[in-house]
N, C-alpha and C positions, 0 to 999 in steps of 0.2 A: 753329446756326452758318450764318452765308449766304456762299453757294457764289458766287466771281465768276471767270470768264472773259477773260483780255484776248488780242487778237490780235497777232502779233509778224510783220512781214516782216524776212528776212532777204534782202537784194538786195547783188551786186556782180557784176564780170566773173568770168569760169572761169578758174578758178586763186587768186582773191583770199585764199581759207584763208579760207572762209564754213563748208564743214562740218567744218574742222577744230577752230573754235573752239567749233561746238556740239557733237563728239564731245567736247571737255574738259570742255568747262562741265558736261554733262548726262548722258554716259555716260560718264565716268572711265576715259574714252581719257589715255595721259600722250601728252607734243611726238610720243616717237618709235611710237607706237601711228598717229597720224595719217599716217604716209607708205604705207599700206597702202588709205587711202578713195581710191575712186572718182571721178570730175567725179559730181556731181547731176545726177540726168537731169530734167527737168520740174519739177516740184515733189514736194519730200516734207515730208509732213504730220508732226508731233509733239504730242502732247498731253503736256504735263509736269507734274503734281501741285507744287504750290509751298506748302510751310506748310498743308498741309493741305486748306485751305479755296479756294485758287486754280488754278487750271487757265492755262497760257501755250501757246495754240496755235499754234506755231512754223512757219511758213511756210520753209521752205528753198527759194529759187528758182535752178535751172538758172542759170548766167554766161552760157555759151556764146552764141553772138552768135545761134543761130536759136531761142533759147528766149525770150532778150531781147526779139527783133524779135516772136514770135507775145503776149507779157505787155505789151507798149508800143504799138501799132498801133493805129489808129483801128478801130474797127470799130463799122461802120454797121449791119450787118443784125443778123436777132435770131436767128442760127441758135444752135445747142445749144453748139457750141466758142465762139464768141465769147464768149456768154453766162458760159463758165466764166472765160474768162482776164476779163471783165470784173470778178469775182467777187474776185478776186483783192484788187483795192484798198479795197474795200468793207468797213465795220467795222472798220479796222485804228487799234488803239492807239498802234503803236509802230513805223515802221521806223527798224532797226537795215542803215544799207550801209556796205559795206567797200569802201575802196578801197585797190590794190596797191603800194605807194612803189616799186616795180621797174618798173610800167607803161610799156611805151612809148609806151602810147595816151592819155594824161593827159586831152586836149583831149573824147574820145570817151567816155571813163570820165563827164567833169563833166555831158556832153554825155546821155547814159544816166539819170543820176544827175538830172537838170533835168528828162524825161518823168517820169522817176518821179512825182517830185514835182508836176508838172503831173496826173495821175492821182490822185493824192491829194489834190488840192486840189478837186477836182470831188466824188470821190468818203468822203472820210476829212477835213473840214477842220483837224479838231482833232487830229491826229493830233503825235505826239513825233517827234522827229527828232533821230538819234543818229547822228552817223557816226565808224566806226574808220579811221584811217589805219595803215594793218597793216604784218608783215615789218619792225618798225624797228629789227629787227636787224641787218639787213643796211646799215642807214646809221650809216656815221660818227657817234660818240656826239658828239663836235663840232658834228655839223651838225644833228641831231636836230631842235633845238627850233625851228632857222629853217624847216625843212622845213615842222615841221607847221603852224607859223606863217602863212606862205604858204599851204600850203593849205586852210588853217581858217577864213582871212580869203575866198578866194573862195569855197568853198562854205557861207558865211556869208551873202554877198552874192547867191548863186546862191539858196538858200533863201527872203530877203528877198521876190526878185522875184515867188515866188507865196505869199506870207503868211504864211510861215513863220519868225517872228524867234525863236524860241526852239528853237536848234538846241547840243547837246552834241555835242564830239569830243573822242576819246580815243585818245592814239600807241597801240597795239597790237603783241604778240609771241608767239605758243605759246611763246616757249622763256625767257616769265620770267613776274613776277607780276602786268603792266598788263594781260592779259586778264581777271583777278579785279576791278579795280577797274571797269572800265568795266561789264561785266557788272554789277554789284554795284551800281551807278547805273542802270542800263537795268529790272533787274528791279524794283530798290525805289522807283522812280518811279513804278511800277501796281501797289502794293502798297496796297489801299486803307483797311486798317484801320491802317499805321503807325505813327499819333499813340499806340494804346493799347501798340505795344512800346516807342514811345521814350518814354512816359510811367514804363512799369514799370524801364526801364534807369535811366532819371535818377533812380527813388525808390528803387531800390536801391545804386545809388553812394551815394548822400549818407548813406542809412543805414548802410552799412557801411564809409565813408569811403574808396572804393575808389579807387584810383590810376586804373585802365581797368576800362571792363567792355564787353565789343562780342558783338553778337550773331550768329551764322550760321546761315542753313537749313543743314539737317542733312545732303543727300543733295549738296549743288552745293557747298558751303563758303564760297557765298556771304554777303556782311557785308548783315545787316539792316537794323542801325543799331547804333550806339555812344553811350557815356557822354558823347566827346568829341564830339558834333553839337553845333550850335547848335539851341536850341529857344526860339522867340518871340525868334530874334537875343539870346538872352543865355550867354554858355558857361560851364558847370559852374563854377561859382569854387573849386572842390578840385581840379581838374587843371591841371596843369604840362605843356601841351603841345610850349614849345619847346625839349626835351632831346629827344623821344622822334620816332623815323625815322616820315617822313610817309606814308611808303611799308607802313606797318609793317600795315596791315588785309591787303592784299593778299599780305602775304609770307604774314604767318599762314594766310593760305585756302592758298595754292602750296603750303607745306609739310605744313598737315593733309591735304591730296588728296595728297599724295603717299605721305605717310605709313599713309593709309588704304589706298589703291592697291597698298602693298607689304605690310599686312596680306592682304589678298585674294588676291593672285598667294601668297603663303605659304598660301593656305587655314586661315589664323588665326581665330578668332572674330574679328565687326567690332568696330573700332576704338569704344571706351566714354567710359573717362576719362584723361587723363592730368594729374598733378601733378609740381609742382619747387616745391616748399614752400618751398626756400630763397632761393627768390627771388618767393617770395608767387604763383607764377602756376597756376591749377588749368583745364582745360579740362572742363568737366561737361555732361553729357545732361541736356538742362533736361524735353523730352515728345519725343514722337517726331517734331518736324517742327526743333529747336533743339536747339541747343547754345551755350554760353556759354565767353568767354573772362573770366575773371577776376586782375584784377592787384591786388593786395592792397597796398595803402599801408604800406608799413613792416613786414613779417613777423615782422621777430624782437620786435616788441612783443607781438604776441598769441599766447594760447596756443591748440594743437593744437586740443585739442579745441573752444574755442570757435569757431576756422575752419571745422571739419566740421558743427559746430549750425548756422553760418551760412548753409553751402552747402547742408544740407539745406532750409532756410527758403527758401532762390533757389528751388530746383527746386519747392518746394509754390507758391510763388507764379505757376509757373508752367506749373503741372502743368493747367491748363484755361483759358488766355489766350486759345485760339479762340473758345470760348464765348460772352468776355466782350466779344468783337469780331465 
C-alpha cells in the first residue's frame, strides 16, 4: 500500500472560525464544543491519517495581524526565523482561506488573501485554491447567494492575476451541514487513488440495482465519493437524481457525527451499523478506514435475507481496497 502525504494551508484573519472548523471536521468538537478554543498562536501543526494510506498535514495559521505580517514579509536574509516562515508556502497542495462575511475589513482581508497567493505562486505553483466564505448564518437567507456571488467573483479575479484560474468556494457555517460539503471536496481532490473507489461504487450500484450508494471516511464523515458522481461525464442511468435533496450527502455526514458524538459523550460502544430496512437504507462498516451508505432500490421487493448476502458481499469487496490502490 503506498503511503501519500499532501500539505494543507489553513489561512484567514483572527476570528474567521479557521480552528473551529478543523476541531469539527477532525476532532468531533460539535458547533457548541467550539466556543471554548482559543485564537491560534503561530502555527499548529496536525498530522491526520485519511483512509489509511494518506496523511493531510494541516497547517493552522495564527489570523492575528502580527502573525500575518511575520508569514507575508519579504524576507531577504537567510537567518534561521526567516528561513522558517519561508517554509511555510513551500510544498503546499492545498490552501484552504477563510474569509469572515461579518468583516469590517473586506478590502484588507482580499488584500492578505492576494500576498498569500503571490507566495505561492513563487513558491507552490500548482497548488489548489479553495476558499470558504464562513458565518453564513449570520446573513439574511435572502441575501445569501448575492453575497457569495460577489464575493466569489472578485476573489476569482484576484486569483486570476497570479495564475490561478481554477479556484473552488464554498458559503460556510458550524452550525449546519455546508461545512461537510466543502470539506468533502477540499479532501477528495488530494485523494489520489479515487478512481479505484468510485470504480468499486459504480460496480456495485449497477449490480445490486442500488438507488444511492455513497461513501465516507470513517473517523471525519466525510463523503468519498458516491453512486451519483459523474464518471467519464456519463451518470449512472439507474439513478433518479431529481426527487432526491441536493444537500442530502452532507446532512447525512452532520447527522452520522452527531449521532456518533452522542454515542461517545454516553460512553456507549462506537457507533457500527445502523439499518431502516423499511425504507431499504443500511449504513455498514465497510474496513476500518469506510463506511457505506446504502439505499436499496425498492425494498419491499426483496427478501431479508438475500439483502444481508448482499451486504456481506459489499464489505468483502471491500475488505482490502487499500491494497488494491
Amino acid at each position: 500500500m503506498e503511503q501519500s502525504k499532501a500539505k494543507l494551508l489553513l489561512m484567514g484573519r483572527s476570528g474567521s472560525g479557521k480552528s473551529s472548523m478543523r476541531s469539527i471536521i477532525f476532532s468531533n468538537y460539535s458547533a457548541f464544543d467550539t466556543r471554548r478554543l482559543g485564537a491560534t498562536i503561530d502555527i499548529e501543526h496536525s498530522h491526520l491519517k485519511f483512509l489509511g494510506n494518506m496523511t493531510l498535514n494541516l497547517w493552522d495559521c495564527g489570523g492575528q495581524d502580527i502573525f500575518m505580517d511575520s508569514y507575508l514579509q519579504d524576507n531577504t536574509d537567510n537567518t534561521s526565523a526567516n528561513n522558517n516562515k519561508n517554509h511555510i508556502f513551500q510544498m503546499v497542495q492545498v490552501l484552504i482561506h477563510v474569509f469572515d462575511v461579518e468583516s469590517d475589513e473586506v478590502l484588507k482581508d482580499i488584500e492578505i488573501f492576494s500576498m498569500v497567493l503571490q507566495k505561492l505562486r513563487n513558491s507552490s505553483p500548482n497548488c489548489k485554491i479553495f476558499v470558504l466564505i464562513h458565518k453564513m448564518d449570520l446573513v439574511q437567507i435572502s441575501k445569501r447567494d448575492n453575497l457569495f456571488n460577489i464575493m466569489m467573483s472578485k476573489l476569482k479575479e484576484t486569483c486570476s492575476m497570479y495564475g490561478f484560474e481554477d479556484v473552488k468556494g464554498f458559503p460556510t457555517s458550524i452550525w449546519d451541514e455546508s461545512l461537510y460539503k466543502a470539506w468533502s471536496s477540499i479532501v477528495g481532490s488530494m485523494i489520489p487513488t479515487i478512481g479505484v473507489y468510485r470504480k468499486k461504487v459504480k460496480k456495485i450500484t449497477e449490480l445490486m440495482n442500488l438507488k444511492e450508494f455513497i461513501l465516507f471516511e470513517k473517523t471525519t464523515f466525510l463523503v468519498v465519493c458516491s453512486s451519483s458522481e459523474k464518471y467519464d461525464n456519463i451518470e449512472n442511468d439507474n439513478l433518479n437524481i431529481e426527487n432526491m435533496d441536493p444537500k442530502r450527502f452532507e446532512k447525512i455526514s452532520n447527522v452520522l457525527k452527531t449521532y456518533k458524538q452522542s454515542i461517545y459523550k454516553l460512553k456507549a460502544n462506537n457507533f457500527q451499523e445502523l439499518q431502516i430496512p423499511e425504507h431499504g437504507i443500511y449504513i455498514i462498516n465497510l474496513n476500518d478506514n469506510l463506511m457505506g451508505f446504502i439505499n436499496i432500490n425498492k425494498p419491499e421487493w426483496m427478501n431479508f435475507n438475500l439483502i444481508e448476502n448482499n451486504l456481506q458481499k459489499v464489505k468483502l469487496m471491500f475488505s482490502n481496497i487499500e491494497k488494491e490502490s
